[in-house]
C-alpha positions, 0 to 999 in steps of 0.5 A: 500500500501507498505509505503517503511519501513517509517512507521517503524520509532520508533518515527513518528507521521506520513509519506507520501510517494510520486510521483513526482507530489505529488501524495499519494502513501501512507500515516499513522498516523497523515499524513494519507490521508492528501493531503493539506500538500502533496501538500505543501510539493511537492510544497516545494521540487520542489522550493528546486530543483530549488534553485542552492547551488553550480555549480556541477549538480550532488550536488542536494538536497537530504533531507529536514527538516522542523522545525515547532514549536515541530514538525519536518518534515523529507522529503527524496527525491529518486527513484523519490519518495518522503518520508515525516515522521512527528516527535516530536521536542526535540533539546538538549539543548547546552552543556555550555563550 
């Protein structure tokens, strides 16, 4: 199935991309067929809808990053999809003054 271009981010380890519901729609490297972090990903995403940041309705969250260890999860929310890359962590060190 179509992976929406996600699967085209140079440095990804892996994407999942979907429904609602947390159903697969598709899914690659490292994250290929893998359910148990699709559904605690979708499970993730619906508490961080439901949590109000400000009084305007139309101020929804749109992107979600996950920081575990060396590994960052990218997730994306639209056209009611949602969109999951897996990446490398490698913050940049602070530039002392």
């Amino acid at each position: 199935m179509a992976a929406h271009g996600i699967d085209r981010i140079p440095d990804s380890l892996g994407f999942l991309v979907l429904t609602e519901d947390g159903a697969v729609i598709s899914s690659g490297g490292q994250l290929e067929n893998d359910e148990v972090t699709a559904t605690k990903i979708t499970k993730l995403v619906h508490t961080a809808y439901n949590i109000p940041v400000t009084t305007d309705k139309k101020d929804v969250m749109k992107r979600l990053s996950v920081v575990l260890d060396d590994i960052i999860y990218v997730i994306t929310v639209s056209q009611h999809k949602i969109f999951v890359s897996k990446r490398q962590y490698n913050p940049q060190e602070p530039v002392p003054a």
